[in-house]
C-alpha positions as CSV (number, residue, x, y, z in Angstrom):
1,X,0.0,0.0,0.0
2,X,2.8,2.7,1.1
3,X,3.5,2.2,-3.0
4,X,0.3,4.0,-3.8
5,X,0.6,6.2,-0.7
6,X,1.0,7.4,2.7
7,X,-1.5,9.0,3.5
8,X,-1.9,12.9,3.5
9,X,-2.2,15.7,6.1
10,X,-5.3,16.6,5.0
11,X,-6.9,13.6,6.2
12,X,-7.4,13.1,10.0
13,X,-7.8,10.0,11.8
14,X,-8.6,9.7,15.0
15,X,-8.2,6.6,17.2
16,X,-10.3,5.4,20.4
17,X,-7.9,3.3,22.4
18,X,-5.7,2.8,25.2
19,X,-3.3,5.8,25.7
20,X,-0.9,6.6,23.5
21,X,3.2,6.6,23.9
22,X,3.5,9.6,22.5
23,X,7.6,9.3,23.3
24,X,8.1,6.2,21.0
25,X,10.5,6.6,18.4
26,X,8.3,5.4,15.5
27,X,6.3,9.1,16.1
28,X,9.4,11.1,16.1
29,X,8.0,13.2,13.1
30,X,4.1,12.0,13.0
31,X,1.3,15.3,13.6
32,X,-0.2,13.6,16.8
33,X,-2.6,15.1,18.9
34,X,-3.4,13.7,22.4
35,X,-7.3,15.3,23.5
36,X,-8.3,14.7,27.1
37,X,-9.9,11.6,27.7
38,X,-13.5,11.9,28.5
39,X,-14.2,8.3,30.5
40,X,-14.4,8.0,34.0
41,X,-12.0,5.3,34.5
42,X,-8.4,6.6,35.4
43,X,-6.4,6.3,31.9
44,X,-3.0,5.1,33.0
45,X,0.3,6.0,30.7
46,X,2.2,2.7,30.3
47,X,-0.4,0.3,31.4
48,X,-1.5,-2.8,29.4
49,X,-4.0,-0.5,27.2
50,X,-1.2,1.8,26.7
51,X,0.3,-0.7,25.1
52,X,-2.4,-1.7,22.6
53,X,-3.1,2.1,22.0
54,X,0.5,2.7,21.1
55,X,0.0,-0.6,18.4
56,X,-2.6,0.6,17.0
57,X,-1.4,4.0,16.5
58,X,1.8,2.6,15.0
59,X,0.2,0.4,12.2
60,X,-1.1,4.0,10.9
61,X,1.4,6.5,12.2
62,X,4.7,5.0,12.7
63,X,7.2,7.2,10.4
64,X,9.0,6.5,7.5
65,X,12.7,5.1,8.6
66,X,11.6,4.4,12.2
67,X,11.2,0.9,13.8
68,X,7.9,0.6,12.9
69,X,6.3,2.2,9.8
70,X,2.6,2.4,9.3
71,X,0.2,2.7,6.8
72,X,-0.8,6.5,6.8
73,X,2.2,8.3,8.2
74,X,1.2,11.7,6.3
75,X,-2.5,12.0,7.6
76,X,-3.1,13.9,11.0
77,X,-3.9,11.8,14.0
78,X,-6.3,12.4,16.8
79,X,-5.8,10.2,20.1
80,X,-8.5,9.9,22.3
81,X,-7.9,7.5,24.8
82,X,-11.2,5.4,26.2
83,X,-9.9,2.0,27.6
84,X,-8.4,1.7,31.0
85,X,-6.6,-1.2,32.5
86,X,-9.8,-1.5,35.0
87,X,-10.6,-4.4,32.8
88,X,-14.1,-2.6,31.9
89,X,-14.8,-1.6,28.4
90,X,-16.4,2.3,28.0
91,X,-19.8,2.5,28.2
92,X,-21.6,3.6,25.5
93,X,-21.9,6.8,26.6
94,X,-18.4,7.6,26.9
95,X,-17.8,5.7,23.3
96,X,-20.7,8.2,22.2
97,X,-18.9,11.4,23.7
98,X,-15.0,10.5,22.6
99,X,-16.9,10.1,18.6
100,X,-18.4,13.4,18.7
101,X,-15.2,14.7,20.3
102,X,-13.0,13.4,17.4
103,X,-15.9,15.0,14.7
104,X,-16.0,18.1,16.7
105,X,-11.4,18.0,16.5
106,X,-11.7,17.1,12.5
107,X,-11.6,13.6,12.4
108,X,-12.6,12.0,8.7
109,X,-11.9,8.6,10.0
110,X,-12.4,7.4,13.8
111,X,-11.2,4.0,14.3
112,X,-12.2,2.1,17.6
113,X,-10.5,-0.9,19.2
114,X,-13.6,-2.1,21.1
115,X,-17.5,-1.6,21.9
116,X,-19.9,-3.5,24.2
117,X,-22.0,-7.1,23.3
118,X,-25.9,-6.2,22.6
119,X,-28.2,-9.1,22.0
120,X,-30.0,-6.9,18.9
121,X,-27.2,-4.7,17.4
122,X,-28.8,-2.1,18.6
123,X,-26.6,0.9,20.1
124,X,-28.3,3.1,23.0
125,X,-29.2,6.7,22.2
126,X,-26.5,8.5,22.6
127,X,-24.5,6.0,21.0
128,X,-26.8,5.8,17.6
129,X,-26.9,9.5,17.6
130,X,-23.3,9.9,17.4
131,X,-22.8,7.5,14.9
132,X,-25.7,9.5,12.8
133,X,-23.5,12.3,13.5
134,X,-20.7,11.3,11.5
135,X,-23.0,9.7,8.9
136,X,-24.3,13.8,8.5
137,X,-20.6,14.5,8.3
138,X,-19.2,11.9,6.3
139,X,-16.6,10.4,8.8
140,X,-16.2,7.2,8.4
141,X,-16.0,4.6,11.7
142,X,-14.1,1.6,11.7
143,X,-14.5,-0.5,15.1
144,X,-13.8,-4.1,16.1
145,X,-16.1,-6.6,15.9
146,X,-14.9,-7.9,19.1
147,X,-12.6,-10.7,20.9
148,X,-15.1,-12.3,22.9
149,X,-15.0,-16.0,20.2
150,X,-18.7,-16.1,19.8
151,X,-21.4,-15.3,17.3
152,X,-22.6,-12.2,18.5
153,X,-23.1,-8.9,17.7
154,X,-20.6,-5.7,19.3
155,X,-21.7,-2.2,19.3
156,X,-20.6,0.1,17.1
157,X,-19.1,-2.5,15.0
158,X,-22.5,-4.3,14.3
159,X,-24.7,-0.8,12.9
160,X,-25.1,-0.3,9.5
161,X,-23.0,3.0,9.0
162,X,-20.0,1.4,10.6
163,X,-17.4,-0.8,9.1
164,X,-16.7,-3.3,11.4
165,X,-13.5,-5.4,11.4
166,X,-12.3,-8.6,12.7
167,X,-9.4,-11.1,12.9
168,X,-7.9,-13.6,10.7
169,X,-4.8,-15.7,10.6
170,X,-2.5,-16.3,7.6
171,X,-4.6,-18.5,5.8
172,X,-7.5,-15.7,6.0
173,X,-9.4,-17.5,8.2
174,X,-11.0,-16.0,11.3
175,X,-9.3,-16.3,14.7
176,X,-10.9,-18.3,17.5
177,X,-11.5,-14.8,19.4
178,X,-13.1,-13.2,17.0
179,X,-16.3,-12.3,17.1
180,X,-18.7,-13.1,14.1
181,X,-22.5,-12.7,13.3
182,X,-24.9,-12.5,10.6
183,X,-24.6,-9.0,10.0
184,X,-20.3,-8.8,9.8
185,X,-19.6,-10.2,6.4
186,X,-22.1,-7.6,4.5
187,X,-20.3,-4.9,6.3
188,X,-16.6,-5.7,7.6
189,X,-13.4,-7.1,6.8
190,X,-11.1,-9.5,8.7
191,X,-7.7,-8.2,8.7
């Protein structure tokens, strides 16, 4: 892909994660912005989310000649961080505040490494409005389908105007963790 491009600085992307390492050499260079998280749970630099935050952030931002280079090293990133090492996931409420937050900072693309089960696919209020939000606005949402290894459904990842995004092993196969359901292979990817 880094053939065709890398991205550019007029797109923004913001990620929902764990906290960021800012620090880590692979940024040295990258247009980052750290907003205030908006979750009640303590966000803790360095913890086990921080960890998976600073992974994700690396397969899109890591620089050019640094250890890590990722996929979109020109575009603009927004972090918001939204998962603690409490071991609970953000309600939907907080998910819903930390999307319009990343709309309201410029975001065209929010990606989010997590969500909460729901028997229907249905998201609460606050959480379908935001995601209408960026529907008005034309940002896109990308959010895991989950790691909970069952066929159910994992909000935002399972509404329509989200592209939801799973798991697979070499052989394109999904992993054993990953969630599936009905409604992921008409709107997601495994990667």
């Amino acid at each position: 892909m880094s053939k065709k491009t890398l991205g550019s600085p007029e797109i923004c992307i913001a990620i929902l994660d764990g906290q960021v390492d800012l620090n880590h050499p692979c940024f040295k260079g990258a247009d980052l912005t750290l907003l205030p998280s908006l979750v009640r749970d303590e966000i803790v630099p360095n913890g086990r989310m921080s960890l998976h935050g600073t992974h994700v952030a690396s397969v899109l931002f890591g620089q050019p000649g640094s250890p890590v280079v990722g996929i979109t090293p020109h575009c603009k990133g927004l972090i918001i961080p939204v998962f603690s090492d409490s071991g609970r996931s953000p309600s939907q409420l907080d998910l819903a505040r930390a999307i319009e937050q990343a709309v309201s900072a410029g975001a065209h693309i929010i990606n989010i490494s997590g969500g909460q089960l729901t028997d229907e696919g249905e998201a609460e209020g606050w959480l379908a409005r935001s995601v209408q939000l960026c529907q008005d606005n034309n940002v896109l949402i990308v959010a895991a389908a989950g790691n909970d290894g069952c066929d159910c459904l994992h909000v935002p990842a399972a509404l329509p105007a989200v592209l939801a995004v799973g798991a697979m092993d070499s052989q394109g196969q999904p992993m054993e963790f990953s969630n599936w359901g009905e409604i992921y292979p008409e709107q997601g990817i495994l990667a």
